[in-house]
C-alpha positions in Angstrom: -52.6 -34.5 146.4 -52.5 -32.9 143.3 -49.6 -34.9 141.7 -48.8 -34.1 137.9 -52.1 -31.1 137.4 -50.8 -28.9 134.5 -51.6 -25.5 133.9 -54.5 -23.2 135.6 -58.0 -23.1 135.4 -58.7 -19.4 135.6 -62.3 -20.0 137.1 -63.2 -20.7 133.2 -64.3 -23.9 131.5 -62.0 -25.3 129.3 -63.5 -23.9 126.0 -63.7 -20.4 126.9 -60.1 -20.7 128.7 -58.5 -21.9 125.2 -60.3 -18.6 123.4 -58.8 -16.2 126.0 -55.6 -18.2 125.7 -55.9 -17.8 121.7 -56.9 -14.0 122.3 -54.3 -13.2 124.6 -51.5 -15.1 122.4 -53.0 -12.9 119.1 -52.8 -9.9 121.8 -49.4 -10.0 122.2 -47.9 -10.8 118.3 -50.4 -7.6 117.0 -49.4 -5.1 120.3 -46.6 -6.6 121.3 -47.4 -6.1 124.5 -49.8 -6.2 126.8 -51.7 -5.8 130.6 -52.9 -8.5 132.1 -52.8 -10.5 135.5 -49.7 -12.8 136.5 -51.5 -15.8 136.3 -53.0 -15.4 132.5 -49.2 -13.7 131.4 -47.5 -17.3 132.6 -50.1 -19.2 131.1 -49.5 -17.5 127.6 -46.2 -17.1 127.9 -44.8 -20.6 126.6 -47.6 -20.6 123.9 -46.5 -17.6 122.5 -42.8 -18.3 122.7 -43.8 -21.8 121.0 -45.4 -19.4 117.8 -42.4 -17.5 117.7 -40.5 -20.9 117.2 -42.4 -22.5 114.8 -42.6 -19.3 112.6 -38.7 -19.4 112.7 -39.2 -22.3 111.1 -40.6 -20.7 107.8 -41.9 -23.9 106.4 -45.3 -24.3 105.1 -46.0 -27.0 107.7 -44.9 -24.6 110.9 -47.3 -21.7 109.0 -49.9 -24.5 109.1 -49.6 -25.2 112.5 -49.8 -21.2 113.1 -53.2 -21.0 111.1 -54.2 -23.8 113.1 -54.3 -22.1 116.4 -55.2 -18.8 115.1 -57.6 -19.2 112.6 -59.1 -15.3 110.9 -56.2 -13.3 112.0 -53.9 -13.5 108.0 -52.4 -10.0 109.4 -51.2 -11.1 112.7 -49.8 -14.0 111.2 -47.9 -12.5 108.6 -46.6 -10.1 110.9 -45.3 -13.6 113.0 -43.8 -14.9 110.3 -42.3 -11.8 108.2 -41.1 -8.9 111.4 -41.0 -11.1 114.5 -39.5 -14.3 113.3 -36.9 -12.6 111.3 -36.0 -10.2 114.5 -35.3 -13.1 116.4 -33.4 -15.1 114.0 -30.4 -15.2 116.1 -32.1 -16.2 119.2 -33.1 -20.1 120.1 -35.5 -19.0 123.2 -36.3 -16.3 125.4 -38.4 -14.4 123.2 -41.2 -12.9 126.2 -40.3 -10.7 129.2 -42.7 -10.2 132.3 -42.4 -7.0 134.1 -44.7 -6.6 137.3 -46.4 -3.7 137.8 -48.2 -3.7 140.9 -51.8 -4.7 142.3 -55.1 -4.2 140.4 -56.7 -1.1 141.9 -60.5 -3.1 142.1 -59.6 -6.5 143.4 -55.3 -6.4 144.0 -54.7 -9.0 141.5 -51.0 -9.1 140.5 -51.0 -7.3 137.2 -48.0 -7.8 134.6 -46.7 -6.5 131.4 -46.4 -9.6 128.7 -43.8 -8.2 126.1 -41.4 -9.6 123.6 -38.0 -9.0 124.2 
């Protein structure tokens, strides 16, 4: 039984699975959107939701925490803290929408749009 397992593996070891997790979360805060399959867009989704709530926040310990978990990206994370977190001001959660698009033409993996609202 596979009582209390969080989270999916992705066929990755756990190093490389936290850099596409930090490349997909950057992904979506510089595009605002993006492609990807089902299972990487729910994985991401609460991370990203969880940057857009701590740069609410606007303190230097919440920009910290941001520079923390994406380290060499200054632009994206001004853009997190001055556009995004000011457009969503108003709003206490919710900030992500996933739209299905259909099957992956090569292998028919679920693929999904990952956008902020």
């Amino acid at each position: 039984m596979a009582h209390r397992i969080d989270g999916r593996k992705l066929g990755r070891k756990s190093a490389p699975r936290r850099a596409l997790y930090r490349n997909l979360i950057v992904a979506v805060i510089r595009y605002e959107q993006i492609r990807t399959t089902e299972a990487k867009a729910k994985e991401v989704r609460g991370q990203v939701e969880r940057m857009i709530t701590l740069a609410k926040e606007g303190s230097l310990t919440s920009r910290r925490r941001i520079v923390s978990e994406m380290p060499n990206e200054p632009l994206v994370i001004d853009k997190l803290m001055n556009e995004i977190a000011a457009r969503y001001g108003d709003r206490s959660s919710g900030f992500t929408r996933v739209v299905r698009l259909g099957p992956r033409a090569g292998d028919a993996a679920p693929i999904v749009q990952l956008e902020l609202v």
